[in-house]
C-alpha positions in Angstrom: 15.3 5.3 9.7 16.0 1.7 11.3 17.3 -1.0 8.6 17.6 -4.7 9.9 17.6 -7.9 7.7 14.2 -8.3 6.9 12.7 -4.8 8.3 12.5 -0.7 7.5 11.1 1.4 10.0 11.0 4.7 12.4 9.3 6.0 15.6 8.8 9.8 15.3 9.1 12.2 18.1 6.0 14.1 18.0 5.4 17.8 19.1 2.6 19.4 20.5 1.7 21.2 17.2 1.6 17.5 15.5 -1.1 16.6 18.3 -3.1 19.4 17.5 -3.3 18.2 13.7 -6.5 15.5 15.7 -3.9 12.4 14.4 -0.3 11.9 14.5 1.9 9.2 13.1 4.2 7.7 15.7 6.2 5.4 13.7 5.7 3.1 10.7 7.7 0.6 8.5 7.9 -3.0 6.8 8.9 -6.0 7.2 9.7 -9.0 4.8 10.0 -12.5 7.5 11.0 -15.5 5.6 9.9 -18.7 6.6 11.4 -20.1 9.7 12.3 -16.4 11.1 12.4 -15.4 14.8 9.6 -12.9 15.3 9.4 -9.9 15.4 12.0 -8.0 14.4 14.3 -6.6 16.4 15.6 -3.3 17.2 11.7 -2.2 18.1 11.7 0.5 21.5 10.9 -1.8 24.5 6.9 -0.5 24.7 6.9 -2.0 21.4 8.7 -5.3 21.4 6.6 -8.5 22.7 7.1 -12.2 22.5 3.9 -14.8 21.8 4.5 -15.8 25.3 3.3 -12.5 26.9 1.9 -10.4 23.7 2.2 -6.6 24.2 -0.7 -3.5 25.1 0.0 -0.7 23.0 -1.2 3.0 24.0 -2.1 4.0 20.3 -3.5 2.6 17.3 -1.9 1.0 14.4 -2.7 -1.0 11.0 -0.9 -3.8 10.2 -1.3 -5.1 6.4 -0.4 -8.5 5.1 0.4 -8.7 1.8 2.1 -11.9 1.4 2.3 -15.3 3.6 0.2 -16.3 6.4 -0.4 -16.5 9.7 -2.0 -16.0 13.6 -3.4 -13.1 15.2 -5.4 -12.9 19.1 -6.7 -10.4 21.1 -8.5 -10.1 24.1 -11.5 -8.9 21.8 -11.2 -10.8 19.4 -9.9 -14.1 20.1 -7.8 -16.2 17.8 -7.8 -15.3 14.0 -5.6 -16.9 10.9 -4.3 -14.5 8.9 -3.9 -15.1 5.2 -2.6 -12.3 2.4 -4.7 -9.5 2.3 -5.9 -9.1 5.6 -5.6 -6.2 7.8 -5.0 -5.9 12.0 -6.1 -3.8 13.7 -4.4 -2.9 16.7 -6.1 -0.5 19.2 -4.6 1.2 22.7 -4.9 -0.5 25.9 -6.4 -3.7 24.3 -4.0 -7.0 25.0 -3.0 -8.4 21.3 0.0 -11.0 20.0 0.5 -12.3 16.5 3.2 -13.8 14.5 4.1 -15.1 11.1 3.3 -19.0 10.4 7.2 -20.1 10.5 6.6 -22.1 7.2 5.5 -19.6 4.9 6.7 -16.6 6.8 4.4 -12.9 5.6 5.4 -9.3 4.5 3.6 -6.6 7.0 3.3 -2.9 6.4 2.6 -1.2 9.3 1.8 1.7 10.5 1.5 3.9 14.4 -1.2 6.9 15.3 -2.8 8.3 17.7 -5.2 11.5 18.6 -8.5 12.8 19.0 -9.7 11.6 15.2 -9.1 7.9 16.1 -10.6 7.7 19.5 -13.6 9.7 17.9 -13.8 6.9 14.9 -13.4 4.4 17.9 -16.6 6.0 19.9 -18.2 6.4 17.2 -18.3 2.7 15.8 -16.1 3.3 12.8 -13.6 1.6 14.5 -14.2 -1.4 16.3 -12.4 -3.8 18.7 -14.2 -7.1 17.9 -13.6 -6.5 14.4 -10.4 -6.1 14.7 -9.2 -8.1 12.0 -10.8 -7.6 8.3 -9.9 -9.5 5.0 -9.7 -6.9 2.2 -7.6 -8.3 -0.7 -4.7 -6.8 -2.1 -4.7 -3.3 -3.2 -2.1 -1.3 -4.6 -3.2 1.8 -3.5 -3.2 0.9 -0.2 0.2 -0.6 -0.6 1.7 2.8 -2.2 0.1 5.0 0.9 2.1 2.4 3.2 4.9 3.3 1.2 4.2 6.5 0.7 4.2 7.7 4.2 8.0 5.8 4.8 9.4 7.7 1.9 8.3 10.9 3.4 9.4 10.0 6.9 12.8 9.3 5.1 13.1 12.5 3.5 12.4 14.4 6.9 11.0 17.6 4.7 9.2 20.5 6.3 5.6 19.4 6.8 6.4 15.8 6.5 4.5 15.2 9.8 1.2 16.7 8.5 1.1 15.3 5.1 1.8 11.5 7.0 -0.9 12.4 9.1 -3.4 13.1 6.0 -1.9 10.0 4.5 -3.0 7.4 7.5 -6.4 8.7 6.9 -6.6 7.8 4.1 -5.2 4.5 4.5 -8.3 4.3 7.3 -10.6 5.7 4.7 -9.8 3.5 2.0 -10.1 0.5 4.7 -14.0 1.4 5.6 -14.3 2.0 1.4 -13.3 -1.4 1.0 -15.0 -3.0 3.4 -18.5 -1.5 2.2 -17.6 -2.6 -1.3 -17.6 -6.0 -0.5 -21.3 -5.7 -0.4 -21.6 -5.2 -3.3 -19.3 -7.3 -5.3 -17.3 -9.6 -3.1 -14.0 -9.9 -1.7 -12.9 -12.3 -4.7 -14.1 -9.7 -7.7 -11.8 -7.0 -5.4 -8.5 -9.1 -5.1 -9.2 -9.9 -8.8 -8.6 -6.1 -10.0 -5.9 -5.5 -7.6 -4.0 -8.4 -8.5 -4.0 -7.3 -12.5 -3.6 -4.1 -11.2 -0.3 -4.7 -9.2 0.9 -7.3 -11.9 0.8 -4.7 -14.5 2.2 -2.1 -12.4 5.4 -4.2 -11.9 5.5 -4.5 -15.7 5.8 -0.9 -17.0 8.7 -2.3 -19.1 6.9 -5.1 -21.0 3.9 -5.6 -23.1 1.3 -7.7 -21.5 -1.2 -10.2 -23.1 -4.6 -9.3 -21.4 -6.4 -12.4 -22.0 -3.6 -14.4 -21.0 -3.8 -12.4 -17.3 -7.2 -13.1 -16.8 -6.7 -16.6 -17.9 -3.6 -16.7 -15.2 -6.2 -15.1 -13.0 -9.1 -17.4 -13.5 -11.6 -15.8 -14.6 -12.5 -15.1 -18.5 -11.6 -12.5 -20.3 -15.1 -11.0 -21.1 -15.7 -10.5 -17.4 -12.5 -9.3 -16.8 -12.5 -6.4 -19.0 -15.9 -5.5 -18.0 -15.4 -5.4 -13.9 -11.9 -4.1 -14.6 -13.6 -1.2 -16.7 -16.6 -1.0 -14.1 -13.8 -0.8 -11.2 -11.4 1.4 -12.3 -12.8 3.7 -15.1 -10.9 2.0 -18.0 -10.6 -1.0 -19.8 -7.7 -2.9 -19.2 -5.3 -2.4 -22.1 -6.0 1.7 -21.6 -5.6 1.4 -17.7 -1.7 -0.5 -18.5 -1.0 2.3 -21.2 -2.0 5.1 -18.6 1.0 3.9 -16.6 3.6 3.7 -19.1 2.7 7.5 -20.0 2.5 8.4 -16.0 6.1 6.7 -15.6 6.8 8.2 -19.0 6.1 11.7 -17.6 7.8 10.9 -14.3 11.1 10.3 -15.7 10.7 13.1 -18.6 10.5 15.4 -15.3 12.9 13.8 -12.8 15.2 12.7 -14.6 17.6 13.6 -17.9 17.6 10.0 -18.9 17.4 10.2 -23.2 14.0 9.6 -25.1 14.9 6.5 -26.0 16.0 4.8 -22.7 12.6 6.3 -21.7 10.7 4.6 -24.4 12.6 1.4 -23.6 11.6 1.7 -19.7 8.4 2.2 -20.2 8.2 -0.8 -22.3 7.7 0.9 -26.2 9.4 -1.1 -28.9 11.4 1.8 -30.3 11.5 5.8 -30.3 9.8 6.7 -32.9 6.5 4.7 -31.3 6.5 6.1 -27.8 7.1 9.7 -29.3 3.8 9.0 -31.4 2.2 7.7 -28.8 3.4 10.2 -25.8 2.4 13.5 -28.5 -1.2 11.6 -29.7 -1.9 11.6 -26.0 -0.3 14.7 -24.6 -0.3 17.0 -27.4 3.1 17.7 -27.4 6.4 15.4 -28.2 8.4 14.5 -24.9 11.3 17.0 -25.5 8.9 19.8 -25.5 7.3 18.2 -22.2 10.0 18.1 -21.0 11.1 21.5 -21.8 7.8 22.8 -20.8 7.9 21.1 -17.2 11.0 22.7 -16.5 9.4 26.0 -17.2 11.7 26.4 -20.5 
């Protein structure tokens, strides 16, 4: 694993059982470019590194994903595009491409390398397409956690890692195409909506969070928040944030010996005797004997 200033990332050496798996992963990472940051990163093998000047022809596919900050993409397909947060490239083998951050705002890419039979059979059979190359999805936490996801494992270098990466990238293409039919049906703002409460409260597992004060932050009232959050998700809003406090609850009671009440404290509970209420009401069992349980005790 490759750690610059602003960037995490590998290239995998692939075998020819990883081939026979239909899709590989040939490298993936993340960058973080301020504004005013030479572009790209460097440290990239040479049949990856470009310049605006020239822009590069890659002989696989990847999936770049914005998630923050702005910026220009063009290919020989497409043409020139602006990229704003929440869009996704497309990049596709021996198809001429260059993009780059807008130096005054800068962006955050995930990123991620394939190739094999699956792809090229998505690409022939119009899944896949060059001249839409570039597709504005919104930001979506699940997406983000697959991106990361797939590094973590790369990290860990465990047996198998290269087949459960593989699995991974398809879904990250599946979830694309789910995405993009979605939008027919309720619009690119009602998607970036959800995913923007739903990354907000996953970044506050430790706090308590006023729901109609996030849908006024996210302008939109309250009513029809709770009602497309429910409708998108399965739960209503307040239920979906306490569902993460017990999954990060059960994480740490499993992966960790930290005490009950540091637990209740991370997960945002105002004392002991309330998250153990809570965790058993919902469980059916207190999180010592969870705990033990896990642990095969």
């Amino acid at each position: 694993m490759i750690r610059t200033k602003y960037s995490i990332f590998d290239y995998l050496i692939i075998s020819e059982n990883d081939k026979n798996w239909g899709l590989y992963v040939t490298g993936s990472g993340n960058a973080d470019i301020p504004p005013h940051t030479p572009y790209p990163p460097t440290k990239h093998p040479k049949g990856y590194m470009f310049d605006w000047q020239n822009g590069r022809i890659l002989t696989e596919f990847q999936i770049l994903y914005i998630t923050r900050g702005s910026g220009i993409f063009e290919s020989k397909a497409t043409g020139r595009k602006k990229i704003e947060e929440g869009y996704i490239i497309h990049l596709f083998p021996g198809v001429w491409h260059r993009y780059m951050p807008d130096p005054k705002t800068g962006w955050k890419e995930h990123w991620i390398s394939f190739s094999g039979s699956i792809p090229n059979d998505l690409l022939n059979n119009g899944i896949l397409s060059r001249e839409k190359a570039v597709l504005e999805i919104g930001l979506n936490e699940k997406l983000i956690n697959l991106y990361q996801e797939i590094l973590e494992l790369i990290e860990s270098q465990k047996i198998g890692y290269q087949e459960i990466i593989a699995s991974l990238t398809f879904q990250i293409v599946a979830n694309i195409q789910a995405i993009e039919k979605s939008k027919k049906f309720f619009g690119i703002e009602f998607e970036t909506t959800i995913n923007k409460a739903k990354i907000f409260m996953a970044d506050r597992i430790d706090k308590n969070i006023n729901m109609e004060k996030l849908a006024s932050e996210l302008g939109v009232g309250y009513s029809w928040f709770r009602r497309m959050f429910r409708h998108y998700t399965g739960l209503p809003p307040v239920q979906y944030f306490l569902e993460l406090k017990l999954n990060k609850a059960k994480e740490l009671l499993v992966n960790t010996s930290l005490p009950i009440k540091e637990i209740a404290v991370i997960t945002g509970f105002e004392s002991q005797f309330y998250f153990s209420k809570f965790f058993k009401n919902r469980v059916g069992m207190s999180p010592i004997k969870y705990r033990e349980f896990s642990r095969g005790k």
